[in-house]
N, C-alpha and C positions, 0 to 999 in steps of 0.2 A: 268447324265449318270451313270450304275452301270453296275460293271460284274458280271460275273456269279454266287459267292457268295452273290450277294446283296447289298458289299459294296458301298460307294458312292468314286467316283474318282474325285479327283478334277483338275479341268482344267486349273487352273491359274499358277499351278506349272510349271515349261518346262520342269521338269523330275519327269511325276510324277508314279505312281507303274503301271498304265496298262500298261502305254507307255516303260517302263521298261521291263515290261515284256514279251512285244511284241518285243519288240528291241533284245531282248537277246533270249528268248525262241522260237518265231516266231509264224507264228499263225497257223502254221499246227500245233504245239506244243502244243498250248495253252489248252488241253483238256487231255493231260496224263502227269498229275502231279506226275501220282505213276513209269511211266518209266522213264519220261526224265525228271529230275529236273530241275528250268531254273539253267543258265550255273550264275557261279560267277564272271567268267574270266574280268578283266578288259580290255581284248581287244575286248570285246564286244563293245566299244566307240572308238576305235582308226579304224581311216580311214587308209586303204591298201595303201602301199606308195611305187612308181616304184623304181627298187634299182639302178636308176642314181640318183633318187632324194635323195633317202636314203643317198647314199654316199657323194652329196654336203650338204646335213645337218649334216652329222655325222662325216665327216673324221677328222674335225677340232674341232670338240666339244665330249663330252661326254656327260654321261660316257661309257666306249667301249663296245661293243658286245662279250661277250666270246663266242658267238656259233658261229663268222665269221673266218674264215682261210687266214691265207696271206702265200704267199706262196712267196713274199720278204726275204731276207734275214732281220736278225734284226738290220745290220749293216746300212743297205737301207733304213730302217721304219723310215718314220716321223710322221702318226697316233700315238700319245700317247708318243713322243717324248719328251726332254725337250727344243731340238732347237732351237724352234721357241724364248722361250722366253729369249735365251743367244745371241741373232742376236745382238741388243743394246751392250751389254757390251761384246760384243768381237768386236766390231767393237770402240769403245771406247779405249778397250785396245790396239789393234791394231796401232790405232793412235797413245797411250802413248809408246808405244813400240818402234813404228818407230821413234817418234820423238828423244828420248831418245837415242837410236844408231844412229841417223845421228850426234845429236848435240858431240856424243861420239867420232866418227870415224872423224869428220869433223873440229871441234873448241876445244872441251877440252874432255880430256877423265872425266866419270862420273861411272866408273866403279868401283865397290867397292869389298872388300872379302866373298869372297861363302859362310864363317863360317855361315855368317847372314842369309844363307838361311837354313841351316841344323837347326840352333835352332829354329827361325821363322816355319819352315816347321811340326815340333815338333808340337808345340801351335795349329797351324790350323789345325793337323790333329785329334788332339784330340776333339777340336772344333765340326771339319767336322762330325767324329764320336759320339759324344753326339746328335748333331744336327739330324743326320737321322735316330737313336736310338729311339729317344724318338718319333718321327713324325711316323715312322715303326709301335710302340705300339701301339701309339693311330690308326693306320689305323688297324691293328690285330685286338684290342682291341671293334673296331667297327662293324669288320665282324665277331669276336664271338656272338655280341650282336643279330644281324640277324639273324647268325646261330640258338641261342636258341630262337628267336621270331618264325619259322620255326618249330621249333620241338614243342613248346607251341600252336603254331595254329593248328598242325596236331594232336595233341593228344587231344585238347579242343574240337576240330569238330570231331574225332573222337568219343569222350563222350557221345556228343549233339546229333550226328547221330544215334550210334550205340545201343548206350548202352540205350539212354532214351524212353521209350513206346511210341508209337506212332500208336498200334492199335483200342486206343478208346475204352477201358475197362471200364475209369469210366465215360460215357458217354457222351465223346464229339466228335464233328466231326473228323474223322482221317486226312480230308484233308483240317481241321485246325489244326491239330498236324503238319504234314509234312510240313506245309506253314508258320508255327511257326521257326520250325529247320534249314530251310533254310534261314532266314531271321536272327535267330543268326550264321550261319555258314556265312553268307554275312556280319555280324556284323567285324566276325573275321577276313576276307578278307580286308574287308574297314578299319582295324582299323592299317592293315599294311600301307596302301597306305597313310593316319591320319600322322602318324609318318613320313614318308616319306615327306612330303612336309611341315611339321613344321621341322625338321630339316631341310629343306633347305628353313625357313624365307617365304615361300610362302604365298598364301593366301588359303586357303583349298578348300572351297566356292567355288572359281571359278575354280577350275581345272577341263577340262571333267572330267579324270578318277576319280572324289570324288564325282559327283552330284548322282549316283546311289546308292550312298551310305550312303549320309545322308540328302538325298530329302524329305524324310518321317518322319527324326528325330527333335526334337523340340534343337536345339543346338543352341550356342551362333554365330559361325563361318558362319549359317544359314543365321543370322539375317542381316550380315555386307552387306556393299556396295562392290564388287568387285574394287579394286582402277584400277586408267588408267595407261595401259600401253604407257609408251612411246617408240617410233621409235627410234631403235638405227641406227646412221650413219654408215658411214663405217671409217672414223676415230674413233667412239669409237670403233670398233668393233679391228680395227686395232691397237690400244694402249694397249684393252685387250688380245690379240693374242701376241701382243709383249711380255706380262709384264709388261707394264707401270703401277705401280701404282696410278696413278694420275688419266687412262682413265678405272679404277676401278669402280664399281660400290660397293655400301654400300647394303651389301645382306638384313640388315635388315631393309632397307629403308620406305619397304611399314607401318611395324610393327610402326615403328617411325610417321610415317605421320598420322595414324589412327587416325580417332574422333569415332571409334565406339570401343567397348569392344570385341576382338576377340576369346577370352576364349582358352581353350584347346582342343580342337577336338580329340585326343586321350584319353584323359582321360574321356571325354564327353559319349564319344563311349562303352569303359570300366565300363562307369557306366549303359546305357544302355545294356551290358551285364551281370552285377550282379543280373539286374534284370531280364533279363531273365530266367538265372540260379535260382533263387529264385521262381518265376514260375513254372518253372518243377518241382523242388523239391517238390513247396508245392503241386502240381495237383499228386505228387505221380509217377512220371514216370521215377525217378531217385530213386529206392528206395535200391540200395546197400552202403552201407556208404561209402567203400570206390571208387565209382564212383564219390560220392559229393566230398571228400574230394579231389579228382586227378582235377577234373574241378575246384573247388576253385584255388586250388595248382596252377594251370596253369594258371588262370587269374590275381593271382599275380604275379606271372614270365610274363607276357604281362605288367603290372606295370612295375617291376623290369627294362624290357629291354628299356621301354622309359624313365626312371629316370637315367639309363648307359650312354644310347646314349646321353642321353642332358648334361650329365658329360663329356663324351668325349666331345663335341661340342664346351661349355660353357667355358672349361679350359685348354687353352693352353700354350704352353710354356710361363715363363714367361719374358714381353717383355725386362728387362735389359740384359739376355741370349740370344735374338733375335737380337739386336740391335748392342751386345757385338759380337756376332759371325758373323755378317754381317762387323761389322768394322773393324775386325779384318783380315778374309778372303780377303776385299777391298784393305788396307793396304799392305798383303801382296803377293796381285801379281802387285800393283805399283808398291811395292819396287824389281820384280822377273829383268827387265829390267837394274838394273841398277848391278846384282848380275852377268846376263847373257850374258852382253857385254864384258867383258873381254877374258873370254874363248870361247867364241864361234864366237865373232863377228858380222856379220849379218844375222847369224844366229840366232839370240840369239831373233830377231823379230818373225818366223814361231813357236821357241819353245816356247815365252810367252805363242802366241793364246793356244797353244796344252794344254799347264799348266794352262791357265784361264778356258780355255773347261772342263777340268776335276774338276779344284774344282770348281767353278761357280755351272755347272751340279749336284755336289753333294748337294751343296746350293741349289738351286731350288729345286731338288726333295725334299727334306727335306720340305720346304715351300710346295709343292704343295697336297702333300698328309696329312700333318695334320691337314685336315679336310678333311673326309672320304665319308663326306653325300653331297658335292657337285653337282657339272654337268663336274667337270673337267674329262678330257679323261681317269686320270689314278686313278679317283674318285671311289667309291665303285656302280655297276648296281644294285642300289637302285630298279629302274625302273623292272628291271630281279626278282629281289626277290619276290618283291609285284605278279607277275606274275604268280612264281613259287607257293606261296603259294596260289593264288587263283586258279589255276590248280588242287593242292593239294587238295582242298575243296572240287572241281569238282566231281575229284574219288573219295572221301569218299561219298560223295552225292548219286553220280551211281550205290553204293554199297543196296541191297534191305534187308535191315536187315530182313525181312520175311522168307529170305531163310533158309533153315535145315541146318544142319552140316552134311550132307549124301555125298556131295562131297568128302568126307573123306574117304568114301568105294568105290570111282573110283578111288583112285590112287596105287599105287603096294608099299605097305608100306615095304616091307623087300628087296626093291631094291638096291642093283646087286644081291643080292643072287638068289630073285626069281623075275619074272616077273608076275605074277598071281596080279591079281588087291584084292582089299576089300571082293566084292561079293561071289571071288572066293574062298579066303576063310572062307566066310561065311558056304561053303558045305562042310568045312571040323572039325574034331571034335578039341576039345580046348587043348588037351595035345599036337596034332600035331602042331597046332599054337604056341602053348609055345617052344616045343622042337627047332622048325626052331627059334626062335628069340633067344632062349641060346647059337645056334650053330651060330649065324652068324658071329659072332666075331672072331670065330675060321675060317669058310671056308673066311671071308675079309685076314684074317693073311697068310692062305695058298697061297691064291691068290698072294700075293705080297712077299713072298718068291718063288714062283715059275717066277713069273716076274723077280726078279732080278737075279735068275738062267738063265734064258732065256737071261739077258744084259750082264753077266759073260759069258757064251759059247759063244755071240755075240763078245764081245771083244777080247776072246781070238781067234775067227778064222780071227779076222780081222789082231788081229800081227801076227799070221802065213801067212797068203798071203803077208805082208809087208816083211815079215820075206824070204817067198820064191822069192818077186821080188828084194829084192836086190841082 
């Protein structure tokens, strides 16, 4: 089977470029490659999902949706919560709590001096504070890294689009120029979503949103066996919703179980875009230097941000500080029971829970957010980014680099002063154009000294009416 170019398609693939391209562009589409370019968007593969179902798949997992609105107070919200996973140790505490005041109030008192909690309290806060410090950074530290993957992809696909010839001057087809371009700006699309599911241990291969992207590529990740997934119960599901560490799963399970070589898929990617780059340069359609030099520029910042991100990922606090601040934090709300029976009595049970909730809660968040590239709720919308910038690609795409720079004489360049569009002054002679652009600075100046004259006599008649109702 061949389309329309003559190429040969091959059938054995399950994603392979016609069917791509059908899927994505459609096939009223399939014939104006110079209006609608096909689309980048990876939600070209994702199936439409009712938003009851949305919501029992998402409320309880991540990572959250920043474009949804709750209109819960935040005192309310258990989406993105740390709650759920202090259920276990406040209900633990609880028990130690009661216990410890009945055997107090009932058989011997066990009450000791409050000193021990003021310097104890000390130690853990500083703890606490080291602990969600450093977890903070690393989550910052990973949304700068996306941030600049975002502004390197938009400015690389801007390059590739814009700047590189693509009307077939040195005698090749133009709508193999344009089928070229798109296929590196899909490079740079795919090479987000790449990152993406190697930081979260995935297997690339098999993910829908990766097969259109490196279906055509001769890559290592290509070559693998998808591993099996297995059926999680609802006790494990239940252990990991708790926080049970034990009904944890090891993210890089599959990586470890491999009999095959699963290589790099980012870096894979990255290198099939050098060569692209190398390509255009050499066919001549990149011929400003400093064009070459800003698309180099930008595909090592596309390095850069995967060699950060896997910094982040790779090096976390280290575990005698983890261990240390967990034991310690443990430690000392056992010991809050026996500091808060004295003065408070049975009371001294509802104020442990209050004081475990709080440092606990600090504990946890700290854990849950130092690793940013997750699926947890309050994880970084990995998923949202990849999104965004193939969106981003889209419009650079829709963009018809063919067009003049004459849009620049419909719009009214000396506005507010005048309204007269480009053309208009086109019919008028060039000292008068000069003269209006020398003076506008001065009639803007006028303008807002006259304004704030106008809010001076407004104020002043307004104390006078106050002035005459009292």
């Amino acid at each position: 089977m061949s389309d329309a170019g003559g190429d040969h398609v091959s059938q054995s693939k399950p994603y392979s470029e016609a069917r791509t391209r059908e899927r994505i562009s459609g096939p009223e589409n399939s014939s104006n490659h110079h209006n609608c370019p096909p689309s980048l968007s990876i939600n070209a593969n994702r199936q439409p999902m009712s938003s009851d179902e949305e919501d029992d798949n998402n409320y309880f997992s991540g990572p959250r949706d920043l474009q949804r609105h709750s209109k819960w107070p935040l005192i309310l919200q258990l989406h993105g919560s740390i709650m759920p996973s202090l259920i276990l140790p406040l209900l633990l505490v609880a028990c130690w709590a009661t216990a410890i005041t009945v055997i107090s109030k009932k058989v011997h008192d066990l009450s000791v001096n409050s000193v021990l909690l003021t310097i104890l309290g000390f130690v853990v806060g500083l703890s606490l504070s080291f602990r969600s410090s450093t977890a903070y950074e690393r989550y910052a530290e990973g949304r700068r890294y996306w941030g600049t993957l975002a502004t390197a992809s938009q400015t690389l696909g801007r390059i590739i689009w814009i700047h590189a010839d693509d009307s077939g001057a040195g005698g090749q087809d133009p709508r193999e120029l344009l089928i070229k371009k798109l296929g590196a700006l899909k490079l740079i699309a795919g090479y987000a979503v790449a990152l993406k599911h190697t930081l979260r241990f995935e297997h690339c291969a098999s993910q829908p949103d990766m097969q259109p992207y490196i279906a055509h590529l001769d890559t290592f990740a290509g070559k693998t066996t998808a591993p099996t997934k297995r059926v999680t119960n609802f006790s494990k599901f239940a252990g990991e919703y708790l926080g049970l560490s034990f009904a944890q799963s090891d993210p890089r399970k599959h990586l470890k179980r491999a009999e095959e070589h699963q290589g790099n898929l980012p870096l894979e990617i990255l290198n099939h875009l050098a060569i692209t780059l190398d390509s255009i340069i050499a066919n001549k359609q990149l011929p400003v230097s400093i064009h070459q030099t800003i698309a180099y520029n930008h595909l090592t910042t596309l390095n850069d941000v995967a060699v950060g991100c896997d910094r982040v990922l790779n090096t976390p606090l280290p575990v005698a500080y983890t261990i240390a601040i967990s034991q310690i934090t443990f430690v000392y709300v056992m010991l809050l029971p026996f500091q808060l029976t004295g003065p408070l009595g049975w009371i001294a049970i509802p104020a442990t829970i209050t004081a475990a909730y709080i440092i606990f809660g600090l504990l946890f968040i700290g854990q849950e957010i130092e690793n940013p590239f997750g699926r947890d709720v309050n994880d970084l919308p990995l998923d949202v980014f990849c999104e965004q910038i193939a969106n981003d690609l889209d419009i650079t795409a829709s963009f018809d680099r063919r067009a003049s720079d004459h849009f620049l004489l419909r719009g009214a360049p000396l506005h507010p002063v005048s309204c007269a569009v480009g053309h208009t002054w086109m019919d008028r002679n060039e000292e008068k154009l000069r003269e209006s652009i020398r003076n506008k600075p001065h009639v803007l100046f006028s303008w807002r000294r006259q304004g704030v004259a106008r809010l001076s006599a407004r104020d002043n008649e307004t104390k006078e009416v106050a002035r005459d109702v009292v």
